[in-house]
Every structure is written in structure tokens, then in C-alpha cells.
Backbone bond lengths (Angstrom), bond angles and torsions (degrees), N, CA, C in turn:
res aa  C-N    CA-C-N  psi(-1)  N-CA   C-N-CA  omega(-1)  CA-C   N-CA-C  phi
1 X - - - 1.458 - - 1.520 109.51 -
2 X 1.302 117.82 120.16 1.097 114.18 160.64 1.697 138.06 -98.67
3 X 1.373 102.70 125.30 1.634 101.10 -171.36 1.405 112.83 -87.72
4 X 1.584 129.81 163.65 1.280 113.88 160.81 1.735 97.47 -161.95
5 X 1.361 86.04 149.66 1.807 104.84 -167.55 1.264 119.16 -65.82
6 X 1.583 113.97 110.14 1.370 114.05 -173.88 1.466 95.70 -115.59
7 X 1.742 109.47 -156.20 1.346 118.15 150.65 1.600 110.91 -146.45
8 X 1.151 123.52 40.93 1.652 153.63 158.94 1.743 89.93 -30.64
9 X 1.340 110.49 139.08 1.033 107.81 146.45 1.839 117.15 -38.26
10 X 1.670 85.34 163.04 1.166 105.10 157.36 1.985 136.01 -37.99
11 X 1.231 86.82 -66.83 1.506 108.17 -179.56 1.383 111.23 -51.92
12 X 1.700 118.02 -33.11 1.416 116.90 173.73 0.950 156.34 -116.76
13 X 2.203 86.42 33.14 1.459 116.18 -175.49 1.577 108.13 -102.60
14 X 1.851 111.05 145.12 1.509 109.27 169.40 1.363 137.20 -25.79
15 X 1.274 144.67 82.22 1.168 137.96 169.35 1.543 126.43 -48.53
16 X 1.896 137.79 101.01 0.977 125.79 140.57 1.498 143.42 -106.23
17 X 1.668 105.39 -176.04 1.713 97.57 179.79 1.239 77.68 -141.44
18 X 1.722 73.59 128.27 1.528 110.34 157.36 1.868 118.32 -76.13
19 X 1.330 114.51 106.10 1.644 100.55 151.10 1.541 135.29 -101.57
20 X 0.918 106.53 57.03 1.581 111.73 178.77 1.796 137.11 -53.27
21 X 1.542 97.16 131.52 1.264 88.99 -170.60 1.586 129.11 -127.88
22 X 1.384 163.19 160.02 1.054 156.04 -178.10 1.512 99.19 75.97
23 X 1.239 110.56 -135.99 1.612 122.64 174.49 1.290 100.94 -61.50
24 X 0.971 134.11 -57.10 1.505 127.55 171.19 1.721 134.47 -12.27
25 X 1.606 92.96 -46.21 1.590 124.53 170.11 1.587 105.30 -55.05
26 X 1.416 147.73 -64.72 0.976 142.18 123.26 1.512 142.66 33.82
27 X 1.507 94.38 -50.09 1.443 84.37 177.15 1.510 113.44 -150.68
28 X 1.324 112.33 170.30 1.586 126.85 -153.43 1.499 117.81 -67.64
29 X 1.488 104.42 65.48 1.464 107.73 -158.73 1.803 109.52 -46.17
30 X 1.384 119.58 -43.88 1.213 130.00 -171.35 1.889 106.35 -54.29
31 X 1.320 107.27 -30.02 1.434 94.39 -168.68 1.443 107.04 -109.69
32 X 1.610 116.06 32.35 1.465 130.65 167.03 1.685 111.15 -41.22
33 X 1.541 146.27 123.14 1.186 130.96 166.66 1.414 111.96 -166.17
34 X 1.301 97.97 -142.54 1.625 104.26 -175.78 1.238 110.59 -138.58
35 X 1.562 135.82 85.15 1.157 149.10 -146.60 1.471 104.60 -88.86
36 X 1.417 152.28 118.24 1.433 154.71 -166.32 1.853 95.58 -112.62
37 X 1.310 113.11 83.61 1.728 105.73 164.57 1.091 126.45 -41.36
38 X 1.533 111.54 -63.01 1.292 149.58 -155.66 1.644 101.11 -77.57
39 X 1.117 135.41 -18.75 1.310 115.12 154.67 2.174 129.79 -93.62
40 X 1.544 92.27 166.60 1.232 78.51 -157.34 1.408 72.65 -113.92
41 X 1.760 111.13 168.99 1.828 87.48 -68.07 1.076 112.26 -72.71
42 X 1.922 88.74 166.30 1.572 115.76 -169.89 1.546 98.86 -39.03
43 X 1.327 93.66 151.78 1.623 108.60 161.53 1.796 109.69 -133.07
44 X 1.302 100.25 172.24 1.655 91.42 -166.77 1.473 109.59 -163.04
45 X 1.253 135.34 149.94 1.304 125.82 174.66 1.756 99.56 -138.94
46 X 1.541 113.89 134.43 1.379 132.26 -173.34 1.054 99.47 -143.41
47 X 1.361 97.73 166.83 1.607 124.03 158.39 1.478 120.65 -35.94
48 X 1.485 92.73 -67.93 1.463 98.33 163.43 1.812 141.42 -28.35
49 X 1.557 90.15 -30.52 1.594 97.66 -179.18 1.628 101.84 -88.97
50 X 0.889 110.14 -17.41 2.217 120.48 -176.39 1.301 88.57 -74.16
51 X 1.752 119.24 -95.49 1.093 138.39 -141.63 1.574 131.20 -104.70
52 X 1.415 152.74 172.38 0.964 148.12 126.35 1.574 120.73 -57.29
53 X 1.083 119.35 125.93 1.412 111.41 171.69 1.566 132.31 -131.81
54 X 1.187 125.36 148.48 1.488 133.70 -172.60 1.371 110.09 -137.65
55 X 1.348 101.52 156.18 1.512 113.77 175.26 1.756 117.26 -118.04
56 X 1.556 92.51 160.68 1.350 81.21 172.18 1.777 83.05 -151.60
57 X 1.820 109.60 -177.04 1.285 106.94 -152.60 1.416 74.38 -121.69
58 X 1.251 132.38 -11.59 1.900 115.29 173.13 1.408 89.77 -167.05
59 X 1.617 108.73 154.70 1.399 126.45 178.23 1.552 112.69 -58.33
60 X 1.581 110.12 -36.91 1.675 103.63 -170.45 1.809 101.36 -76.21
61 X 1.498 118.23 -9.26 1.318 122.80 -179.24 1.667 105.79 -75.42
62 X 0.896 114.75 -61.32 1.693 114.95 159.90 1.944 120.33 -37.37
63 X 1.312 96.24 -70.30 1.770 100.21 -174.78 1.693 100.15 -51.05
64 X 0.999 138.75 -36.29 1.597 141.70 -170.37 1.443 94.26 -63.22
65 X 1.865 122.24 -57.46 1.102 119.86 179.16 1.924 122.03 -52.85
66 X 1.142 105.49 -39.87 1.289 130.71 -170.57 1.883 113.36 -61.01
67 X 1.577 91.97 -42.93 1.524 100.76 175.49 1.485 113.53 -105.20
68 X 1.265 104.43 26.07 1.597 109.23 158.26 1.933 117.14 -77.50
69 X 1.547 103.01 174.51 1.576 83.77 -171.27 1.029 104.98 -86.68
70 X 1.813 103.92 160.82 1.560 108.63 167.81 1.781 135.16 -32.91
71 X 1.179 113.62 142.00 1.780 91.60 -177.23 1.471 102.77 -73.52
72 X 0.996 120.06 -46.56 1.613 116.32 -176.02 1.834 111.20 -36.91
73 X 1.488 107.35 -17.80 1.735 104.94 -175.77 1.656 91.97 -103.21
74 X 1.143 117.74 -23.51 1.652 115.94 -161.04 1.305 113.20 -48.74
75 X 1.360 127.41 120.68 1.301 121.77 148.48 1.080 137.31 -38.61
76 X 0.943 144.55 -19.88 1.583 165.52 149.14 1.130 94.07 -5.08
77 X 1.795 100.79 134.98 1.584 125.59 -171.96 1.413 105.28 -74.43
78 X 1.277 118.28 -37.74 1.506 125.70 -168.50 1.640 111.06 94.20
79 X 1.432 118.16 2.59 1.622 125.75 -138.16 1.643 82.36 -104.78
80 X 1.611 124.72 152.73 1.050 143.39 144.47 1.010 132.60 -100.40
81 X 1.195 148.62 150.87 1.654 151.43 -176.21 1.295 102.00 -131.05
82 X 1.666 135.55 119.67 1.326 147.84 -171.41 1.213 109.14 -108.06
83 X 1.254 139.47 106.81 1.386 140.18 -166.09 1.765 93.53 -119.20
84 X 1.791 116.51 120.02 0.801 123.15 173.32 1.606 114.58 -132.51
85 X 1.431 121.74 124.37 1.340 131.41 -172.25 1.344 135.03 -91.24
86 X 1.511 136.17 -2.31 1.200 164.81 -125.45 1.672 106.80 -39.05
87 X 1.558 93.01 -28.14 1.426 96.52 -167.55 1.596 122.68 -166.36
88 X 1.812 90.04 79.43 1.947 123.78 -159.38 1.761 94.17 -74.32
89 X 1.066 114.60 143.68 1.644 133.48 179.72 1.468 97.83 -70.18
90 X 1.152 111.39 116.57 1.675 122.90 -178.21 1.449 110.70 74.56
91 X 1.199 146.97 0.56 1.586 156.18 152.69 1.665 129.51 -72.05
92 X 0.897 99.95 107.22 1.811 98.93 175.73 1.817 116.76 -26.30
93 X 0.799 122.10 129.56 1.613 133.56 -177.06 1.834 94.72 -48.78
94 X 1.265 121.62 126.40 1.484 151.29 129.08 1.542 126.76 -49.78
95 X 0.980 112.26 24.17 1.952 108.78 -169.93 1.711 101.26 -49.13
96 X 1.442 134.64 -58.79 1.179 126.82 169.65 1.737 140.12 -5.88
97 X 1.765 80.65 -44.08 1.703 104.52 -164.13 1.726 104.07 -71.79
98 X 1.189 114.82 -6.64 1.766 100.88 -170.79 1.608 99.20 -100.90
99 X 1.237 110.18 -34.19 1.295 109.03 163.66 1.387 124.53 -45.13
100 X 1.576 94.94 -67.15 1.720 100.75 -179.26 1.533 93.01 -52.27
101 X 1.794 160.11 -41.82 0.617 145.33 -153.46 1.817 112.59 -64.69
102 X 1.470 96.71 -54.66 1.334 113.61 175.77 1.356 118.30 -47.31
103 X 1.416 117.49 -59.25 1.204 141.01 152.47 1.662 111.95 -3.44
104 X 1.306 109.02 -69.63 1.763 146.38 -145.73 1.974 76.61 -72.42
105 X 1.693 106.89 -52.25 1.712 105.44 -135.72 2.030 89.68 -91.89
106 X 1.055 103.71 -14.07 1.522 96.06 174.99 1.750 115.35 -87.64
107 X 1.786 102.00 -30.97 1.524 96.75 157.39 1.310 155.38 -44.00
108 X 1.756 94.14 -50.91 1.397 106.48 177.81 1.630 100.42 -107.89
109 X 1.148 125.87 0.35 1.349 127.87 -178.88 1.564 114.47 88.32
110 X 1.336 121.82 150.99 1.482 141.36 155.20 1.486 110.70 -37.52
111 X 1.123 122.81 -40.75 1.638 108.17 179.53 1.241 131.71 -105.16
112 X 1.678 102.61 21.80 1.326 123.02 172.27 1.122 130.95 -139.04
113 X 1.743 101.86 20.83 1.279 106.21 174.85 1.962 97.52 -148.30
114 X 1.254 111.01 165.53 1.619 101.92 173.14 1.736 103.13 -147.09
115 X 1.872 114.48 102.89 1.060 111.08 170.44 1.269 135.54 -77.76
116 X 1.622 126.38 147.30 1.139 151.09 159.10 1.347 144.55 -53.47
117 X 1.130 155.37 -13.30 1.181 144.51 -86.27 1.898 108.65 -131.29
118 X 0.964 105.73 159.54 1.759 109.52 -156.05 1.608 130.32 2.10
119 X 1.515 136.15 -41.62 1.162 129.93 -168.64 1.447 92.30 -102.70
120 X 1.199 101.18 -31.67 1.930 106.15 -169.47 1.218 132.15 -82.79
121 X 1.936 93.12 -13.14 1.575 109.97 177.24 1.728 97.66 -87.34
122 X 1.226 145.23 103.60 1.410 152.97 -180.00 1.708 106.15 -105.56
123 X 1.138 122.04 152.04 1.639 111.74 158.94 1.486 112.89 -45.95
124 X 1.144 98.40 -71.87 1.513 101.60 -176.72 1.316 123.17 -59.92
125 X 1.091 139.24 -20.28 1.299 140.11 -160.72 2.299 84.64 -108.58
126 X 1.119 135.23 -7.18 1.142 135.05 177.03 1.469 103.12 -98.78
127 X 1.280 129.57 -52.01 1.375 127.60 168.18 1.719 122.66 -62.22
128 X 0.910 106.83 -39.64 1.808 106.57 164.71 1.657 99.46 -57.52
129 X 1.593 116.39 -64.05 1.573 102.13 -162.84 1.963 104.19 -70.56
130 X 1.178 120.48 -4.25 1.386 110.67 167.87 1.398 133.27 -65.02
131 X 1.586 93.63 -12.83 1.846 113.88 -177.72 1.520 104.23 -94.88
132 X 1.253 129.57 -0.86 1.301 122.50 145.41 1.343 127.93 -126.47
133 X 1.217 114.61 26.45 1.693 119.14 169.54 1.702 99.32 -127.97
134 X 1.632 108.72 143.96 0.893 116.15 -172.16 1.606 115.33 -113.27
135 X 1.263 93.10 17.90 1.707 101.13 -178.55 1.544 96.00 -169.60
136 X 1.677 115.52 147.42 0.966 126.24 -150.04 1.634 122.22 -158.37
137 X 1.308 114.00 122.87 1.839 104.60 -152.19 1.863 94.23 -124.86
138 X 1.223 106.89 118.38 1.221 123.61 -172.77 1.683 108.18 -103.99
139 X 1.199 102.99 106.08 1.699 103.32 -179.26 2.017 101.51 -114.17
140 X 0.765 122.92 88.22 1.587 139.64 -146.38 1.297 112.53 -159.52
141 X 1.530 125.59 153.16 1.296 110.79 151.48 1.855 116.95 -95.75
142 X 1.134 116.38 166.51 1.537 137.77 -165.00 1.307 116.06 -117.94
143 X 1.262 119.62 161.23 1.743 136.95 179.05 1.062 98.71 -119.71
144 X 1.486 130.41 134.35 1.415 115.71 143.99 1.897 111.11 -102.79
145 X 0.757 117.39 140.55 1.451 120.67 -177.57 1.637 113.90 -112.37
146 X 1.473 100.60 87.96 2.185 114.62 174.82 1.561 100.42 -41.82
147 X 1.161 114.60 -51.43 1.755 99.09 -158.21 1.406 115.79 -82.70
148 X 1.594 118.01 -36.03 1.323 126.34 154.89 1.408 137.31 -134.30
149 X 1.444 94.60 91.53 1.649 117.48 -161.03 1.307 118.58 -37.32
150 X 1.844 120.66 -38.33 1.205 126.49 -177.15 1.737 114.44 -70.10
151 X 1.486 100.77 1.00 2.149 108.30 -179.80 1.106 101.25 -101.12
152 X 1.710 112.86 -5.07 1.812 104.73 169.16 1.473 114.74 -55.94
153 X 1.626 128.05 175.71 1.371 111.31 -162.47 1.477 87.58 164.57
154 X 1.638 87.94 170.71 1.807 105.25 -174.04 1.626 95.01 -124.34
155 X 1.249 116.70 136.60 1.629 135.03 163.40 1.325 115.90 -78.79
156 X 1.717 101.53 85.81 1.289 104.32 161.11 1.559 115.16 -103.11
157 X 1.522 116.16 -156.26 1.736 136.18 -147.68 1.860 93.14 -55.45
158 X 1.200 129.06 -34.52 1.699 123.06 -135.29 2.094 89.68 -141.53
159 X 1.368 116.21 -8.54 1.646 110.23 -174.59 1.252 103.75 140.62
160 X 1.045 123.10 -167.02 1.736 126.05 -138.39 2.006 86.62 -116.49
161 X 1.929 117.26 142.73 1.233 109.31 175.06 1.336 89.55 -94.91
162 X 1.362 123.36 138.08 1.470 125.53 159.37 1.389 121.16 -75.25
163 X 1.106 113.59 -179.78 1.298 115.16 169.09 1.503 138.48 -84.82
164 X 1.683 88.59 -42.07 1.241 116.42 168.78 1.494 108.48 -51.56
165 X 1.683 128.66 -55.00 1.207 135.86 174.69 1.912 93.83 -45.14
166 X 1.274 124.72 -73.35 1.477 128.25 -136.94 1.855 100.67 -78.54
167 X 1.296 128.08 19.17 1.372 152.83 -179.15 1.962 100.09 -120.22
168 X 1.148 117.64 -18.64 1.232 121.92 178.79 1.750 104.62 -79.67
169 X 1.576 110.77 -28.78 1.905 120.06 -148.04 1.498 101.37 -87.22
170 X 1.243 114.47 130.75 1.709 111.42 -167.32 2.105 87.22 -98.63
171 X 1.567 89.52 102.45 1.147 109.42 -168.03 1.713 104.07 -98.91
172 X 1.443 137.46 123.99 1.429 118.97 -155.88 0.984 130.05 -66.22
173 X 1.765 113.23 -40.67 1.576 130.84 139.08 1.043 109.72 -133.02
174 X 1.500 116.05 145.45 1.762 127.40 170.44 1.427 97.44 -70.57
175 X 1.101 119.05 139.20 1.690 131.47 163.65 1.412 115.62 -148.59
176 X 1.205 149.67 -50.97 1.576 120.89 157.43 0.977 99.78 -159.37
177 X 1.422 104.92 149.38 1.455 127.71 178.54 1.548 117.08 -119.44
178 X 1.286 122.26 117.96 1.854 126.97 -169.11 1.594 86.87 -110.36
179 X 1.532 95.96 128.15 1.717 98.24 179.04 1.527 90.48 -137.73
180 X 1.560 116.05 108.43 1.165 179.05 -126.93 1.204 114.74 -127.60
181 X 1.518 124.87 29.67 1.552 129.94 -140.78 1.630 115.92 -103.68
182 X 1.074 138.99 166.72 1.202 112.92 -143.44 1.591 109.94 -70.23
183 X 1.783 97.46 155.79 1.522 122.27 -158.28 1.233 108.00 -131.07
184 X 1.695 117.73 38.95 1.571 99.36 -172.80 1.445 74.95 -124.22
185 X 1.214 159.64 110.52 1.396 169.27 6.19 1.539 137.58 -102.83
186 X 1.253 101.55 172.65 1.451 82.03 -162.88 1.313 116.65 -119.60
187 X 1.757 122.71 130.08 1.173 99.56 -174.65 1.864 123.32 95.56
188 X 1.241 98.00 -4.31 1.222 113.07 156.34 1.428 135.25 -51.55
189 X 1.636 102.41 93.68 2.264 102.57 -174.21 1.142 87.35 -43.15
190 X 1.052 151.89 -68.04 1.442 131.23 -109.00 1.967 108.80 -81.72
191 X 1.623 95.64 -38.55 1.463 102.63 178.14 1.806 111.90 -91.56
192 X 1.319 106.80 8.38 1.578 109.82 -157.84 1.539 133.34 -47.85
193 X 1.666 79.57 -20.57 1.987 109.19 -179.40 1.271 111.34 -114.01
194 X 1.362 118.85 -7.17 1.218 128.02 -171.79 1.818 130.72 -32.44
195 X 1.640 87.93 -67.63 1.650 103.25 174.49 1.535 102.06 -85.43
196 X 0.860 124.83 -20.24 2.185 116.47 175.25 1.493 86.58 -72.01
197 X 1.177 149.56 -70.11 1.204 137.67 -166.13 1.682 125.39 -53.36
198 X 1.537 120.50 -32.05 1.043 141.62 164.08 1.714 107.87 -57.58
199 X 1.290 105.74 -49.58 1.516 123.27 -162.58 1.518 88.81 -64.64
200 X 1.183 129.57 -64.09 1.728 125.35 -172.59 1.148 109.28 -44.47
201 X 1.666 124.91 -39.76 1.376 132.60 -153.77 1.885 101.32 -82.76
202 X 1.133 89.87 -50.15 2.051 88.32 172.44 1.314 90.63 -73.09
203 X 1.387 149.40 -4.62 2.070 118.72 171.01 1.779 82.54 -77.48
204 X 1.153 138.19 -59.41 1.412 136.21 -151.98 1.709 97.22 -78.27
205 X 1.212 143.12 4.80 1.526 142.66 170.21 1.815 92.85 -97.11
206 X 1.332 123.27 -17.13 1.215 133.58 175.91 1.565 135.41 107.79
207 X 1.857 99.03 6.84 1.419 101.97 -172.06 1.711 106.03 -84.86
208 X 1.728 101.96 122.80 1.333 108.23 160.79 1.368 141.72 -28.94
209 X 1.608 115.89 -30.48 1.333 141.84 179.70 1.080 135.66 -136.57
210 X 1.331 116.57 98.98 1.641 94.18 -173.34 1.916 103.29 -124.42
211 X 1.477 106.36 144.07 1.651 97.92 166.72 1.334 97.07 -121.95
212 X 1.465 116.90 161.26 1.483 148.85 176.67 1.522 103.58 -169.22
213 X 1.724 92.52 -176.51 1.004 110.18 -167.13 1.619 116.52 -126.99
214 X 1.874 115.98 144.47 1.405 102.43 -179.48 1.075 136.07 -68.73
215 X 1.760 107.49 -15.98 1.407 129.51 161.07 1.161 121.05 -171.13
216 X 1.244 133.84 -163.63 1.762 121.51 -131.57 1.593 80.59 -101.86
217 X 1.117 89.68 169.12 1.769 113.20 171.60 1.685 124.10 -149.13
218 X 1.316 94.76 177.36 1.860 76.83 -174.43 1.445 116.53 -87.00
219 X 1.379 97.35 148.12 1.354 99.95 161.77 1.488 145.58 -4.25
220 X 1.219 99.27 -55.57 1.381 114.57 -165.53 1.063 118.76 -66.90
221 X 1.748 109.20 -21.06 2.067 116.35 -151.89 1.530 76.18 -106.95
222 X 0.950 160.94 -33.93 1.718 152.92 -102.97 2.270 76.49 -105.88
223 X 1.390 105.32 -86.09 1.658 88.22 171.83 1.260 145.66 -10.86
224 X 1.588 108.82 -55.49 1.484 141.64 -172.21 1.277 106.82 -66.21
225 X 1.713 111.44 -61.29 1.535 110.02 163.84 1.313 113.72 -67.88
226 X 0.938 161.37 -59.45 1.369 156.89 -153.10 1.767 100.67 -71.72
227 X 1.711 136.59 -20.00 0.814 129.01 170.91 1.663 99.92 -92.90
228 X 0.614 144.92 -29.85 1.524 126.10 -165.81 1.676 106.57 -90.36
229 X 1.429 107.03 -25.41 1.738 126.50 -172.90 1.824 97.79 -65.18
230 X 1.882 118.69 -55.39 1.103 110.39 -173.84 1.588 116.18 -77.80
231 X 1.672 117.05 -28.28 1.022 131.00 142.43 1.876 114.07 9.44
232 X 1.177 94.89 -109.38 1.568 132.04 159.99 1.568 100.24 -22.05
233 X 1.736 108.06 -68.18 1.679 100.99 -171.21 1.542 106.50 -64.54
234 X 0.981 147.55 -17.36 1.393 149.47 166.79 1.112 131.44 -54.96
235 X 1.843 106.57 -45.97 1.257 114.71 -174.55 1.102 117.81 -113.72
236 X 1.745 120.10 22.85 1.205 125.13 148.77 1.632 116.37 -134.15
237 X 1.646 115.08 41.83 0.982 122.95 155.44 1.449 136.16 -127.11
238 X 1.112 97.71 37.48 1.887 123.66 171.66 1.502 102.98 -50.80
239 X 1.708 121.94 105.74 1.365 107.88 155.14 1.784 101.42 -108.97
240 X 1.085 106.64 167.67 1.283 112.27 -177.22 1.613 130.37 33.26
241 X 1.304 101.62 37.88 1.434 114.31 -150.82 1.675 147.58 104.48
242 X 1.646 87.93 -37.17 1.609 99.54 -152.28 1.673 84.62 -129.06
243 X 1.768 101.61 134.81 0.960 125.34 177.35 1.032 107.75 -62.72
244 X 1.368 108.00 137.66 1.840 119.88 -171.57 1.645 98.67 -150.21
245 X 1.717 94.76 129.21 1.780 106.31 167.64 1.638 115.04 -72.72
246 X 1.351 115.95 116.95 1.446 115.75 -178.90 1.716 96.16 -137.04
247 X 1.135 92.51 159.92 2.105 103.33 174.27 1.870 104.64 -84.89
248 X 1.517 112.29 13.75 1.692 91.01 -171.38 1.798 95.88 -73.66
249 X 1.131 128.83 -46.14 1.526 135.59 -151.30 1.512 78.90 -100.85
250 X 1.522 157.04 59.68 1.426 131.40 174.30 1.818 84.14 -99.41
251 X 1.439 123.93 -69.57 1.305 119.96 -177.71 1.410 131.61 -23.32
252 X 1.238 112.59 -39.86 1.510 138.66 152.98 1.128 138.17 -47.59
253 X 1.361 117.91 -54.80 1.114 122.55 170.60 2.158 102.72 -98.76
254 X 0.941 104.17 17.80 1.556 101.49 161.30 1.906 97.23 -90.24
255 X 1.217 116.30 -51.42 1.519 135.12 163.54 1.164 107.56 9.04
256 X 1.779 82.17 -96.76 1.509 108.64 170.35 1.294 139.48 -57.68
257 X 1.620 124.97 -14.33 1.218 133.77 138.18 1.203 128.02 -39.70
258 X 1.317 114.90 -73.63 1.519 123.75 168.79 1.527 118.22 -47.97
259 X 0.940 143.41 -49.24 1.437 164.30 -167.32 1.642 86.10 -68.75
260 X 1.313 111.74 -59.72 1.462 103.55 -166.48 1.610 130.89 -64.24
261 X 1.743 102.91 -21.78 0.961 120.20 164.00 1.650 122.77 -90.93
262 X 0.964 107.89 -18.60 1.910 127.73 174.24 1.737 83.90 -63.02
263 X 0.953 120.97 -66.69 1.602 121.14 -170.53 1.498 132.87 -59.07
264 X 1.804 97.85 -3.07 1.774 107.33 168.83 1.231 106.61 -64.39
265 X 1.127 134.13 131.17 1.538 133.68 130.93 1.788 128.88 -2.79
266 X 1.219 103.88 -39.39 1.545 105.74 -171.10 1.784 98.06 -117.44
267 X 1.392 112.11 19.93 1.413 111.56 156.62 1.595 119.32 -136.81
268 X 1.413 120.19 -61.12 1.558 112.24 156.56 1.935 107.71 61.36
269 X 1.264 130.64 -172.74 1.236 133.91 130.29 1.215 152.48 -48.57
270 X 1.029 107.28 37.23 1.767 120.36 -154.50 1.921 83.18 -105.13
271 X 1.616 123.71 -179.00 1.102 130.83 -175.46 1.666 86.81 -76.61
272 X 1.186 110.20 -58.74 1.678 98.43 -161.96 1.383 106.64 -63.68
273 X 1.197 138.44 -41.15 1.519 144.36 175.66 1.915 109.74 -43.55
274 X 1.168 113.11 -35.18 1.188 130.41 -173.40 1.346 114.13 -87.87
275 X 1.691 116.34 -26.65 1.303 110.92 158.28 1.747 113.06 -92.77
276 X 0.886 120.97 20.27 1.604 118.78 169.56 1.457 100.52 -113.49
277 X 1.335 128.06 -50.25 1.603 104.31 -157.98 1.962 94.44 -103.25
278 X 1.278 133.58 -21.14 1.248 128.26 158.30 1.518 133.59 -16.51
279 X 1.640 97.30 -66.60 1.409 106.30 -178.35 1.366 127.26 -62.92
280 X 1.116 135.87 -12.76 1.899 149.14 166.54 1.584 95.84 -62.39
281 X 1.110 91.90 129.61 1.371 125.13 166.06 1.433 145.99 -135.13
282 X 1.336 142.27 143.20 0.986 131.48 -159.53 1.493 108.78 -105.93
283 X 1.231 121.57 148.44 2.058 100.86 160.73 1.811 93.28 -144.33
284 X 1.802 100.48 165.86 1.403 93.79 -173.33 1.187 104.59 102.04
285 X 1.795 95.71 173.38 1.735 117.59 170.31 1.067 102.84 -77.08
């Protein structure tokens, strides 16, 4: 296959999936390139400028997605659920997250989305509204749990949602999940795998789409992307007229998010530019 560097929309750039494995797993396959410091300014050529890209954590995890039904037949509510945490019991403060919340509910609109946010986001009161939203945006911080993956989980208002619990929720269809996980530094070992590990765990709870991140970022971009990302899914998911949230265009319009912010002036390819728009990731169809 041969790729070559345009700036085509979205819609009519190469789509791949990454399955990476061993050390491989590790690192930011999508933003593979040839980074030029030393010029002013930097210039750079990646993956990123070829293709769209997604991950998945095994091939039979993809084909499952693949032979799901068409969206055009999907039942799918179209509905979002915005879960925002600003301020988790024993967790560093989130101030970012109400924004991105606001952000999220003026994008896709009030009657297609239903927010959450600190006293109101509860376990229980998040798992009931998961049985009628079919896509779901977690701006929170997260656990990942090595020894038993299914106790991984998000820190909301009352204790942590597991996973294991959110695989229990007779959800109508999974369609995407943006996990939004904490963003108040950057580059943090400790959370570094955090949301990629989470991200596999909602493809196996059953959502078609999921984005996160390989590690935290600042504040500031977490809004910016999340408005231009649902943006995009809105205005190229018209069925029968009427704009509808679905995971077919999520990879895509993650794309064009990133790209759009890759193209500020005060982010670009530079080292720091590379730790802000880098870490987003896609997994899924």
C-alpha cells in the first residue's frame, strides 16, 4: 500500500489498525516519523500526516466489531451520558472537566446528551443511566488494576465504577466510549497505561469505539479536543436527516481533532506539542 501526504479531509484519508505487541504495545505507533528540531519551524513527517489510525488489543477484537450490524440498521439511541468528576475523594482536583462538560452539552446539544457531574455522578445513579445511553464520555480520573483487570474502574462521587460492574448493565447498544481520564499532568509513569488499558476493557464490555489517552495531558486541550472531536461526529452523522451520535466516524473525527490542534502555533511538533496532541488514541472499528 502506498501512502502519500496530503491534507484531504478526514473521510478521505487511509484508515489503519494498529495491533501491537510486546514492547511494541508501549508506544505511539500512530505518531511514528521523522521529527526535524533544528529547523525553524520544526517540520515533521508521520504517520499521522498519511493515515487515520486505530488500535485494537487483538485481531479477533476488531473482526467481532466489524461483523456487528450496520449503523444505518442500529438501534442505537444516538444518546450520550457525560460523566464529569472535578473533584474525586483522595484525587488531585480536575477543574478542566466541567468545562469539557459544558463544552460536550452545547456540541451535541441538550437532547442528546444527559450530564453528570460530581454529587450527581454516583455509582448507581451512573449504571442505571448507562442502560439508556449508548455512548458515554468519562472526564474523571481512573484505576487500572494489573492483577485483576475487571476491578479497573473510574472514580466517581460515592467510589470507583468497575468494570466488572459496567459488563453487568444491559446497555441497548455499545457505541463509543471517550475516556477523558485524568489531565492535570503530563506524562505521568505512574498513570502512563492507564486509559489504553481501560480502553481494551470497554472494547470487551462491548463498546465499538473507544478513545483515550496514553497519558495525561494538560488541562487546557482536554475541552478543545473533546469539542471539535464531537463536533465532527455530529456533522457527519446525519441518518435520515437528523444528526445522530454513532462510533462509525469516531476514528475520524478523533483525526481531525488532533490535526486541528497539531496545527496551533504554540503546539505543532515541537517536544511539548508532541506531548499534548500524541497521547489520544483510538481503539475499535
Amino acid at each position: 500500500m502506498f501512502l502519500s501526504k496530503h491534507h484531504n479531509a478526514p473521510s478521505e484519508i487511509t484508515r489503519i489498525w494498529w495491533c501491537p505487541t510486546g514492547p511494541l504495545a508501549f508506544l505511539p505507533l500512530h505518531a511514528a516519523g521523522i521529527y526535524n528540531q533544528s529547523e525553524l519551524p520544526p517540520s515533521a513527517s508521520c504517520i499521522s500526516d498519511f493515515a487515520v489510525s486505530s488500535y485494537t488489543p487483538n485481531v479477533s477484537a476488531l473482526l467481532e466489531k466489524v461483523k456487528g450490524p450496520a449503523d444505518v440498521l442500529s438501534p442505537s439511541t444516538g444518546k450520550l451520558l457525560i460523566i464529569s468528576q472535578p473533584n474525586s475523594k483522595d484525587c488531585s482536583p480536575l477543574p478542566g472537566t466541567t468545562e469539557e462538560m459544558d463544552i460536550i452539552q452545547k456540541t451535541v446539544g441538550l437532547e442528546n446528551c444527559k450530564p453528570l457531574e460530581s454529587k450527581a455522578a454516583t455509582v448507581s445513579k451512573v449504571k442505571i443511566e448507562m442502560q439508556s445511553h449508548d455512548s458515554i464520555h468519562f472526564a474523571c480520573h481512573a484505576n487500572q488494576n494489573i492483577g485483576t483487570p475487571l476491578k479497573s474502574g473510574f472514580y466517581l462521587d460515592d467510589g470507583r465504577l468497575e468494570l466488572a460492574e459496567i459488563m453487568k448493565q444491559n446497555i441497548p447498544q455499545c457505541e463509543l466510549a471517550f475516556l477523558s481520564a485524568c489531565q492535570t499532568s503530563t506524562g505521568d509513569e505512574e498513570l502512563s497505561e492507564e486509559a489504553v488499558h481501560l480502553a481494551a476493557g470497554m472494547l470487551a464490555v462491548g463498546y465499538r469505539g473507544v478513545v483515550a489517552t496514553l497519558w495525561s495531558i494538560k488541562d487546557e486541550y482536554g475541552p478543545v479536543v473533546a469539542e471539535s472531536f464531537y463536533k465532527y461526529l455530529m456533522e457527519n452523522g446525519r441518518i435520515a436527516g437528523k444528526m445522530r451520535l454513532n462510533s462509525t466516524n469516531a476514528a475520524r473525527a478523533l483525526h481531525h481533532a488532533i490535526q486541528s490542534i497539531r496545527g496551533r502555533p504554540e503546539v505543532g511538533d515541537t517536544e511539548k506539542g508532541l506531548l499534548t496532541w500524541v497521547p489520544y488514541v483510538h481503539f475499535g472499528y
